[in-house]
Each structure stands twice: as C-alpha cells, then as structure tokens.
MMTF fields as JSON, N, C-alpha, C and O atoms, coordinates in Angstrom:
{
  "mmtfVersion": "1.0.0",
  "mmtfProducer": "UNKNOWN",
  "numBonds": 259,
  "numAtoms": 260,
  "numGroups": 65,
  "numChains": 1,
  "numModels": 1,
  "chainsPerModel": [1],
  "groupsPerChain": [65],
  "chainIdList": ["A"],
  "bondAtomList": [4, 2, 8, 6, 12, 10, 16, 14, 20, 18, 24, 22, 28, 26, 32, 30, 36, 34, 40, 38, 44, 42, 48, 46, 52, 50, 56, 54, 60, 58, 64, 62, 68, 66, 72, 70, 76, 74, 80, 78, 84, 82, 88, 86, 92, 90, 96, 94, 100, 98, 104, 102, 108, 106, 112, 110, 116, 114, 120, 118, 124, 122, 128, 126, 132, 130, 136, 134, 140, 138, 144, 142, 148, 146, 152, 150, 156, 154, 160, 158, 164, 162, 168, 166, 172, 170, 176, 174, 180, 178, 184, 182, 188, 186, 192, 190, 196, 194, 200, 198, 204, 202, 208, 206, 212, 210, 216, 214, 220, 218, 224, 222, 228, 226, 232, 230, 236, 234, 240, 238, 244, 242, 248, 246, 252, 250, 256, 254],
  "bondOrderList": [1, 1, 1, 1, 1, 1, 1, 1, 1, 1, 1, 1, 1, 1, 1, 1, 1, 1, 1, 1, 1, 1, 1, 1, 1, 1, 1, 1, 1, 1, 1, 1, 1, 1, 1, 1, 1, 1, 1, 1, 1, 1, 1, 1, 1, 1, 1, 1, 1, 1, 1, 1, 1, 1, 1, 1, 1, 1, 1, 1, 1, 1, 1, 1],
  "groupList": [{"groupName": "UNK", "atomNameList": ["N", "CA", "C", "O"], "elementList": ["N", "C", "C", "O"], "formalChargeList": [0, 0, 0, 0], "bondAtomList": [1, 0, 2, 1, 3, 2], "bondOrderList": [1, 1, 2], "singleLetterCode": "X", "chemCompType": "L-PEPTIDE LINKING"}],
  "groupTypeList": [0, 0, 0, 0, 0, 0, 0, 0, 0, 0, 0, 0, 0, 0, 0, 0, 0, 0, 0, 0, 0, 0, 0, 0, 0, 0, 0, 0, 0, 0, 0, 0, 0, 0, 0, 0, 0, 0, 0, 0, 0, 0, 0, 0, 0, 0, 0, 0, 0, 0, 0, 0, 0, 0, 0, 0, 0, 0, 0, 0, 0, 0, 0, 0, 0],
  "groupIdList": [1, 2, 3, 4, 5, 6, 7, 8, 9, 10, 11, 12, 13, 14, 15, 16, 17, 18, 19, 20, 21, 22, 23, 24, 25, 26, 27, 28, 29, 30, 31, 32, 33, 34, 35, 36, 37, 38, 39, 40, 41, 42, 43, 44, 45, 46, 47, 48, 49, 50, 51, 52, 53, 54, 55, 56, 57, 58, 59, 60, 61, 62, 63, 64, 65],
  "secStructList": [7, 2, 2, 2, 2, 2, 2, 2, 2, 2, 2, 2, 2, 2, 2, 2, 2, 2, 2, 2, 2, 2, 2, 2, 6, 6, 7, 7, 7, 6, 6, 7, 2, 2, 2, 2, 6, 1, 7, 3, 3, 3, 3, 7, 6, 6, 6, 1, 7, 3, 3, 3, 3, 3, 6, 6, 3, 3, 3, 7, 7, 7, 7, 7, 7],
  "xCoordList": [-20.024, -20.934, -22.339, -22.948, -22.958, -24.445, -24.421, -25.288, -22.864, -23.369, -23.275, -23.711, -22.702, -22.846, -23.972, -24.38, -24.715, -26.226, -27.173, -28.145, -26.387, -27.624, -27.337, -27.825, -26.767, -26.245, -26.869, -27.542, -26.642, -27.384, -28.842, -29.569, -29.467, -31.003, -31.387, -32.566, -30.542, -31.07, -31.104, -32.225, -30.428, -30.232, -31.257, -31.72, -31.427, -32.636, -33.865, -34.404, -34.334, -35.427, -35.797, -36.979, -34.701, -34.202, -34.965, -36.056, -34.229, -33.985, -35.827, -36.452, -36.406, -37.815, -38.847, -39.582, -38.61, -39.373, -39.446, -40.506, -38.377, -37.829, -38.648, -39.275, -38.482, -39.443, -40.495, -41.127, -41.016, -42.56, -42.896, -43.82, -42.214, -42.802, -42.64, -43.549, -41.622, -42.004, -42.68, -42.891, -43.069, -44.382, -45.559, -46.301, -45.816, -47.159, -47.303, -48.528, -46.475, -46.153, -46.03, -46.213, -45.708, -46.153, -45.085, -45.111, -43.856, -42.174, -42.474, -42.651, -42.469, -41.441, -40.529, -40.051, -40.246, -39.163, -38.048, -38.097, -36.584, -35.692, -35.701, -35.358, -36.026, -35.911, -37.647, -38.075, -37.992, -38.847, -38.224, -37.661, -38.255, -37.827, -37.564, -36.53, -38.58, -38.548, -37.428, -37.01, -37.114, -35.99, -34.921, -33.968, -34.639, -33.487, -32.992, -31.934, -33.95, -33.253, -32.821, -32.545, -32.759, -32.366, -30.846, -30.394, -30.315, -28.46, -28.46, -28.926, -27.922, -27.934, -26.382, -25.73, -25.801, -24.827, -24.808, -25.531, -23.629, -23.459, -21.653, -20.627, -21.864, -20.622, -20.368, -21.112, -19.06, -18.846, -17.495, -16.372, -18.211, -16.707, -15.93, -14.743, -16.375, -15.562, -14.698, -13.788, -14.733, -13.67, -13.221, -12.192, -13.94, -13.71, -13.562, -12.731, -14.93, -15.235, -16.069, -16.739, -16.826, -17.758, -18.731, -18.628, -19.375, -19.649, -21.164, -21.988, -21.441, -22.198, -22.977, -22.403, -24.588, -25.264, -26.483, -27.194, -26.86, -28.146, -28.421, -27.665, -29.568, -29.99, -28.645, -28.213, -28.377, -27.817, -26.088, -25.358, -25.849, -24.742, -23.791, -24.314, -23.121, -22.342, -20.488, -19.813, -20.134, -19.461, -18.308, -18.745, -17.671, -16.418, -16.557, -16.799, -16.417, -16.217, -15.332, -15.232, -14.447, -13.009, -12.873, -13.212, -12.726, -12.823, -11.016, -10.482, -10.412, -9.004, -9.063, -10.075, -8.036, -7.545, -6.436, -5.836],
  "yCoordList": [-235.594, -236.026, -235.454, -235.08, -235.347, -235.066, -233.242, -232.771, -232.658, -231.005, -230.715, -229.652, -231.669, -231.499, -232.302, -231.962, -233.439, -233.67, -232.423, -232.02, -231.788, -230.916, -229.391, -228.357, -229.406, -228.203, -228.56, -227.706, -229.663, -229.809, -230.025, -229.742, -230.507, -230.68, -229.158, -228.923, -227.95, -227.108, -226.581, -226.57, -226.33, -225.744, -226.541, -226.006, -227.469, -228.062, -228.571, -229.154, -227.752, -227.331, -225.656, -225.335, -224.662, -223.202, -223.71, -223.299, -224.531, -224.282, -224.948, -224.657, -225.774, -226.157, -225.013, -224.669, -224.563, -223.38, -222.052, -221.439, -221.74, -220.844, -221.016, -220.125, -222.555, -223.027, -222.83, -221.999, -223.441, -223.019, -221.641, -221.2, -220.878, -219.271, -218.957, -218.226, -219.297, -218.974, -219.458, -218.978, -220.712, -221.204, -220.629, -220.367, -220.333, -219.774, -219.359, -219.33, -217.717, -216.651, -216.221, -215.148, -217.271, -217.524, -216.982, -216.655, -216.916, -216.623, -217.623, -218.842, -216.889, -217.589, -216.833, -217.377, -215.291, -214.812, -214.067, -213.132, -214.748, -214.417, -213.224, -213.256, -211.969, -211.0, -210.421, -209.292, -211.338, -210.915, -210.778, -211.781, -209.897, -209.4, -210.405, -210.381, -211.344, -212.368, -213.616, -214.516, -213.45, -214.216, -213.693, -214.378, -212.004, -211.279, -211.814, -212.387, -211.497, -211.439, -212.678, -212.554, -214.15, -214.729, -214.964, -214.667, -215.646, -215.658, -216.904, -217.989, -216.683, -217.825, -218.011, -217.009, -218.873, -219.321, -219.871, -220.849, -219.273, -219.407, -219.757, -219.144, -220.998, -221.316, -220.855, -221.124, -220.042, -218.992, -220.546, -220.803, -221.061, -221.966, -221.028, -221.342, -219.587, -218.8, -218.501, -218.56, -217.798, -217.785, -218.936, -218.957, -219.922, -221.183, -221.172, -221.759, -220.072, -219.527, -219.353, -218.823, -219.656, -219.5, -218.172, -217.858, -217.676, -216.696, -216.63, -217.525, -215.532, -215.473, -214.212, -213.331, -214.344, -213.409, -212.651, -213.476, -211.474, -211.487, -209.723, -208.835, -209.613, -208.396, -207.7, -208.214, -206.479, -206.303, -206.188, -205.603, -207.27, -207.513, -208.728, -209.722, -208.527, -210.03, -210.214, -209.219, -211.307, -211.255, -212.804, -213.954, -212.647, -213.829, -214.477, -213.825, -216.161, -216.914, -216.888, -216.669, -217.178, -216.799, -218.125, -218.112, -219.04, -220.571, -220.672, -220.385, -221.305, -221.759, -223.054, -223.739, -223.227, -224.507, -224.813, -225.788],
  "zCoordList": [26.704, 25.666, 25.861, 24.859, 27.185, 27.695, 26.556, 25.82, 26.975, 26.871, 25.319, 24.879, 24.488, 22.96, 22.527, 21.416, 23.162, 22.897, 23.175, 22.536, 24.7, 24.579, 23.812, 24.268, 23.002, 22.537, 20.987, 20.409, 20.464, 19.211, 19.459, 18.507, 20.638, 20.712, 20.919, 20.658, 21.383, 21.435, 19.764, 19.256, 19.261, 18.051, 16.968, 15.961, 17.247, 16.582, 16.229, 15.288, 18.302, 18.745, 18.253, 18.127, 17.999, 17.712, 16.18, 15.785, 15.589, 13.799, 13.563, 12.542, 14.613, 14.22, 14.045, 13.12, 15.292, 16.072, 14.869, 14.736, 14.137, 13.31, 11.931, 11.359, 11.464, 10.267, 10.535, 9.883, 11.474, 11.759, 11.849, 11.165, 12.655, 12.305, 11.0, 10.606, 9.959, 8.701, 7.657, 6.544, 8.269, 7.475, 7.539, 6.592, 9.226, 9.334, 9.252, 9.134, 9.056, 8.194, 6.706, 6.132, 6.356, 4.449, 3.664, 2.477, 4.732, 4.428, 2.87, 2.871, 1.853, 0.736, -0.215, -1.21, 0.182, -0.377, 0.083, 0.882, -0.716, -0.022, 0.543, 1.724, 0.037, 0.361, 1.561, 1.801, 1.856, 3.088, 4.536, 4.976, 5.146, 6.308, 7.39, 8.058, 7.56, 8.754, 8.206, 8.933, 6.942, 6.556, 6.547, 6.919, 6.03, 6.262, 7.748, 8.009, 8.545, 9.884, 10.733, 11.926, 9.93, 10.526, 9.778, 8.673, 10.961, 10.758, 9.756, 10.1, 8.531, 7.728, 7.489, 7.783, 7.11, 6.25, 5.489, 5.3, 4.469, 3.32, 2.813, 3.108, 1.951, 1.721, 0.168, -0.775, 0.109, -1.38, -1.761, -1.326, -2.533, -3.25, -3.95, -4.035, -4.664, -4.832, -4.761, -5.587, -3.043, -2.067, -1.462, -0.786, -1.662, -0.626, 0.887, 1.581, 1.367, 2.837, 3.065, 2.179, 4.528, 5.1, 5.722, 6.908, 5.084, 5.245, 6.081, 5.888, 6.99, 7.919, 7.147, 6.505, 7.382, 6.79, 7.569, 8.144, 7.719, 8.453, 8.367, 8.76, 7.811, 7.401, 6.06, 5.028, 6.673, 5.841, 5.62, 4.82, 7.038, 7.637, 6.458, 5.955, 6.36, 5.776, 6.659, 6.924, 6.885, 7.654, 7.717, 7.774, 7.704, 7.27, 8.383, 9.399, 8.464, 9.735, 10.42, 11.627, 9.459, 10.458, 10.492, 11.675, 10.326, 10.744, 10.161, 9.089, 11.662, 11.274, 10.2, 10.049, 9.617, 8.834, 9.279, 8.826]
}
C-alpha cells in the first residue's frame, strides 16, 4: 500500500510542478511547444482507445481488456 501512495504522491507532485511551469509561462495554446512536449492522453471513443500523445509522436496504449 506505502509504494502505490507513493507512486501517486509522486505523479501529483510531477502533474503540480508541470501546471505551474505552464502558468508562469503563459502556456495557453494547444499548439505551444512547452505543451506539445508534455505526454498527454487522450481517450478516442471513436476507436474506443487510449491513446498516448507527445510532440509529434501519437501512439496506442496497448491496454489489455
């Protein structure tokens, strides 16, 4: 239990740290660089799949069902 508390406190110390550089940075469009480059996901109901994104990479999860 301790190493999945500390696995989400990290990622959500990561995801704070991340907002704040793009606030103070004045990030507000999708297509600005310091936003390209972070790893986002994206769910396509389309496909009904999880898709991984970052620069000009796009990339399937792969996630079993």
């Amino acid at each position: 239990e301790y190493y999945k508390f500390e696995t989400v406190l990290t990622i959500d110390l990561h995801t704070r740290d991340t907002v704040d550089i793009l606030i103070r940075d004045g990030i507000s469009e999708p297509l600005d660089f310091s936003w390209q480059c972070q790893l986002r996901f994206y769910w396509l109901s389309k496909e009904d799949n999880l898709f991984l994104q970052q620069c000009n990479g796009k990339f399937e999860y792969g996630l079993k069902r």
